[in-house]
C-alpha positions as CSV (number, residue, x, y, z in Angstrom):
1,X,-22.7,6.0,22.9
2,X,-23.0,5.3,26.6
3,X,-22.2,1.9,26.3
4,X,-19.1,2.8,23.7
5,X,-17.7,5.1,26.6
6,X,-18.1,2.9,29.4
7,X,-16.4,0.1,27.2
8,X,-13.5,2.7,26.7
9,X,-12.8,3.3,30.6
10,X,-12.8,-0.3,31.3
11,X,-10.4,-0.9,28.4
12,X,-8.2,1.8,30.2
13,X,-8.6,0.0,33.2
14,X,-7.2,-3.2,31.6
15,X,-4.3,-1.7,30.4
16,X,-3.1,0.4,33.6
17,X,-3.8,-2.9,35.7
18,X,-1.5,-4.5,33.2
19,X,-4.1,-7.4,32.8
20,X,-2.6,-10.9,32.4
21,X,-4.7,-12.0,29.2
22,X,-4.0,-8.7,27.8
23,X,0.0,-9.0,28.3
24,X,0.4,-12.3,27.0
25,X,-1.8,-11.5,23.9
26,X,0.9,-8.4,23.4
27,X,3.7,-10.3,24.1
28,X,3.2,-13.1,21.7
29,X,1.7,-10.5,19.0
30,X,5.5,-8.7,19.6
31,X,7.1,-12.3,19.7
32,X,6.0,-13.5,16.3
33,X,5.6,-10.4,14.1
34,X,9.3,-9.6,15.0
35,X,10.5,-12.8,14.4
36,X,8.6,-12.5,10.8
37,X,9.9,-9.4,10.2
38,X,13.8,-10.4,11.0
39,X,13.4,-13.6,9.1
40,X,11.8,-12.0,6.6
41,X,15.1,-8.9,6.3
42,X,17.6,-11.8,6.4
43,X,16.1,-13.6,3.3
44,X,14.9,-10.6,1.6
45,X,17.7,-8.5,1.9
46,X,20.4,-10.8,0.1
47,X,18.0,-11.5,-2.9
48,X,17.5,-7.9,-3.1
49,X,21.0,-7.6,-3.6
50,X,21.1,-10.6,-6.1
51,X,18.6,-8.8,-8.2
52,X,20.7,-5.4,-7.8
53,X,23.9,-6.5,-8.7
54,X,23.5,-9.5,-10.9
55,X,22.4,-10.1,-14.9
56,X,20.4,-12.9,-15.4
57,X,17.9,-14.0,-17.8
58,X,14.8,-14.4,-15.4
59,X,15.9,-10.7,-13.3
60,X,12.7,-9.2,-15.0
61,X,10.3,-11.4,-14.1
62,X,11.6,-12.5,-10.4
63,X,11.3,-8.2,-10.1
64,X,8.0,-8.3,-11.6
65,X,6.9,-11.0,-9.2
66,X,8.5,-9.3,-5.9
67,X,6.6,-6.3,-7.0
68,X,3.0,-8.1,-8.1
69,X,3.4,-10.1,-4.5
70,X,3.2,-6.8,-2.6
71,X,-0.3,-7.4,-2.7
72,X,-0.9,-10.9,-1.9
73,X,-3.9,-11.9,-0.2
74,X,-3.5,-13.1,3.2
75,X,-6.0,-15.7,3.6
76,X,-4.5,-17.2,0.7
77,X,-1.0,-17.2,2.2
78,X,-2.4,-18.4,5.4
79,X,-4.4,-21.5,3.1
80,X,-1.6,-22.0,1.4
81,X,0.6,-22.4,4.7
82,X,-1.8,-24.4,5.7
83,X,-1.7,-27.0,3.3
84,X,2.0,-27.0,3.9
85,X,2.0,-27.7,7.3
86,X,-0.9,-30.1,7.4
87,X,-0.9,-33.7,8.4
88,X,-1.0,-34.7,5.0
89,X,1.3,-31.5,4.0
90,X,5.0,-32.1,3.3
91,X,5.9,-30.2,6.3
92,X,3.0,-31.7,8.4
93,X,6.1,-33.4,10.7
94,X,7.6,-30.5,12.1
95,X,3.8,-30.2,13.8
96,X,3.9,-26.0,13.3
97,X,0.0,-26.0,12.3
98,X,-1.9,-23.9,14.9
99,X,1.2,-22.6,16.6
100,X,3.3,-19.7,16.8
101,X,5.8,-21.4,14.3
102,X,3.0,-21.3,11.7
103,X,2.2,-17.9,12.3
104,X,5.9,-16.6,11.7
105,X,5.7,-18.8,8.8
106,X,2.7,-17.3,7.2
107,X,3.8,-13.4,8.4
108,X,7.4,-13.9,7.3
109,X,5.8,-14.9,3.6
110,X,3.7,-11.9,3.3
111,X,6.5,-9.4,4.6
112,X,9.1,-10.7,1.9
113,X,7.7,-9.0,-1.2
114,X,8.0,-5.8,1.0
115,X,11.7,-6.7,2.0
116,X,12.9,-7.5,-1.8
117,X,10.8,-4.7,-3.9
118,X,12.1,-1.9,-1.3
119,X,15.7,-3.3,-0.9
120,X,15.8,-3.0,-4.5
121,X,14.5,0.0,-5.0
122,X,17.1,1.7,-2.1
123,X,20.1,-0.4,-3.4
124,X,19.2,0.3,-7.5
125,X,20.5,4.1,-7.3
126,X,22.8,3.6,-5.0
127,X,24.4,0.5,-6.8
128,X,25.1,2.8,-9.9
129,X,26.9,5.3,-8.1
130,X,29.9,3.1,-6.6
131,X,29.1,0.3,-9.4
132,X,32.5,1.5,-11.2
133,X,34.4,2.0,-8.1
134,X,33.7,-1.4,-6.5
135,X,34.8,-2.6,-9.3
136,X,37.8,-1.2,-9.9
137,X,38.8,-2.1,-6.9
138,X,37.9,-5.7,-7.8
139,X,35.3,-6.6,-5.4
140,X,32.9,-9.8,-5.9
141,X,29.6,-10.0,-5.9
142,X,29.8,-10.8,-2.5
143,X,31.7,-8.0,-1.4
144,X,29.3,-5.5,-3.6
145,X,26.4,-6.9,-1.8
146,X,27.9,-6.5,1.5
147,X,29.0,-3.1,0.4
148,X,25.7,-1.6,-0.5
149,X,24.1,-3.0,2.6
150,X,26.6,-1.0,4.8
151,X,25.9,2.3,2.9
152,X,22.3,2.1,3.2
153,X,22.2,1.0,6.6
154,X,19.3,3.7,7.8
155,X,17.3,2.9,4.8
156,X,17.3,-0.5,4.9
157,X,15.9,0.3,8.4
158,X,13.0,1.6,7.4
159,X,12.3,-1.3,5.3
160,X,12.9,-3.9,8.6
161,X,10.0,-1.4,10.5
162,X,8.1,-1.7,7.1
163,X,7.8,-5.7,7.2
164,X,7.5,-5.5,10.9
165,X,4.4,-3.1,10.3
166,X,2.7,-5.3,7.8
167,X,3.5,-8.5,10.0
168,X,2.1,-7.3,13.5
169,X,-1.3,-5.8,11.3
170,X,-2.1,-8.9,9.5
171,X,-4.9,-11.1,11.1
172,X,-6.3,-13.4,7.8
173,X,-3.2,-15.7,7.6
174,X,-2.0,-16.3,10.9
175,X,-6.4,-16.7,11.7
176,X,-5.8,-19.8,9.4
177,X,-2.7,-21.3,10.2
178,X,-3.0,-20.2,14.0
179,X,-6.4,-21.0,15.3
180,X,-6.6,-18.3,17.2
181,X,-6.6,-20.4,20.7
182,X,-6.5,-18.7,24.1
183,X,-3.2,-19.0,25.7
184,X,-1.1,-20.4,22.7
185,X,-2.0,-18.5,19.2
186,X,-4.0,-15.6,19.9
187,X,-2.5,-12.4,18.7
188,X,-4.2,-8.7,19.0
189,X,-5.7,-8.9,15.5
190,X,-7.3,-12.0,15.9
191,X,-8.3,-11.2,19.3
192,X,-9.8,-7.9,18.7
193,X,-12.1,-10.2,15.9
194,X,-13.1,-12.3,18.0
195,X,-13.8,-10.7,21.3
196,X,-15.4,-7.7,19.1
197,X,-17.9,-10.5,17.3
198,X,-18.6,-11.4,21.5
199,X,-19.4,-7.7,22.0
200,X,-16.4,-7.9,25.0
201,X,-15.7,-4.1,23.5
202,X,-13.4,-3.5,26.2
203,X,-10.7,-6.3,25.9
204,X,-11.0,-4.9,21.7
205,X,-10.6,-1.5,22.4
206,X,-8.0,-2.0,25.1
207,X,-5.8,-4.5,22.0
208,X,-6.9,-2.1,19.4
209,X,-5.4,0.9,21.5
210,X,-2.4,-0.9,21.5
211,X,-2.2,-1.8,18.6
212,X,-2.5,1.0,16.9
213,X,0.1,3.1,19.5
214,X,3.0,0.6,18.0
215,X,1.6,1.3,14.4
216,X,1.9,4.7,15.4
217,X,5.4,4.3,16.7
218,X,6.8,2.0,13.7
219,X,5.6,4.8,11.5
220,X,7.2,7.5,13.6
221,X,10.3,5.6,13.5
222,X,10.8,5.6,10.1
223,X,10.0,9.2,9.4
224,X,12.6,9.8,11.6
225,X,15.1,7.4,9.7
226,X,13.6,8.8,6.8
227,X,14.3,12.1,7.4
228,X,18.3,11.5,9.1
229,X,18.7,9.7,5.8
């Protein structure tokens, strides 16, 4: 218990001394789970809409599969990133294997199901209401899409903090594709593994503090946008 406390007041000490390691570990943590996140909005979001507005044969099954990958395993996406950006991989020249590129690669994966199911579920409801209108007025598919993403602006919102959320807390893929080394791909979750398995507690409590304060702000952030909504 001793030992747990004393651990605690140097972790406190790290963060009000703003300690170098600790900042750049922050900073790249911030750096590539909101790059994910905003890759992973601007490629989810437009699909979302395709599966809104259009009729196809396969709709059904590519909404099944947006909903069954909500719960994808992230060593497996961070394996099968891995493969991809091997030597041997077909993307082994653009050299993104254990570096921050890989990382955003293998966090932008897993925070796409959560962009496509919940843009879908936001813009399904709303897409019935003006359905008619929109077309009575004689706007495209393009316009419709464009449409419903203005209208459900401060949902779609929550959604962008909801991928960034799952991104910044996700240590087994980017642990695979990243290496976790000092200096160049070492995040807070991968961190607080390893320098928790050295018994360094403070450095883990001082990351996990952290961490946990922005989960605690992402979630804040969309009750608020929740509740405005």
């Amino acid at each position: 218990m001793n030992e747990l406390a004393d651990a605690s007041l140097l972790a406190l000490r790290l963060i009000g001394g703003a300690d170098p390691e600790l900042a750049r570990i922050v900073g790249l943590s911030l750096r590539v789970s909101g790059s994910a996140a905003l890759l992973a909005f601007l490629l989810g979001l437009p699909l979302a809409a395709l599966l809104t507005i259009g009729r196809f044969r396969a709709r059904g099954v590519a909404l099944v599969l947006a909903n069954a990958a909500l719960g994808l395993p992230p060593v497996v996406v961070g394996l099968f990133c891995y493969l991809l950006l091997s030597r041997s991989g077909p993307l082994g020249p653009l050299g993104w294997l254990f570096r921050p590129e890989g990382m955003v690669m293998a966090q932008t994966i897993l925070a796409l199901p959560i962009v496509v199911a919940l843009s879908h579920r936001i813009l399904a409801p709303l897409w019935e209401e003006v359905r008619d209108p929109l077309r009575v007025d004689g706007a495209g598919p393009l316009l419709c899409g464009v449409e419903l993403a203005r209208m459900a602006r401060p949902a779609l919102a929550t959604v962008f903090l909801a991928a960034f959320g799952r991104a910044i807390a996700e240590v087994g893929a980017i642990l695979v594709v990243g290496g976790n080394i000092r200096g160049e791909t070492r995040t807070m979750t991968t961190a607080i593994a390893l320098e928790t398995q050295k018994g360094d507690l403070p450095l883990a409590l001082a990351l996990g503090g952290i961490l946990l304060l922005i989960c605690l702000g992402v979630s804040a952030a969309t009750l608020v946008l929740e509740r405005r909504r």
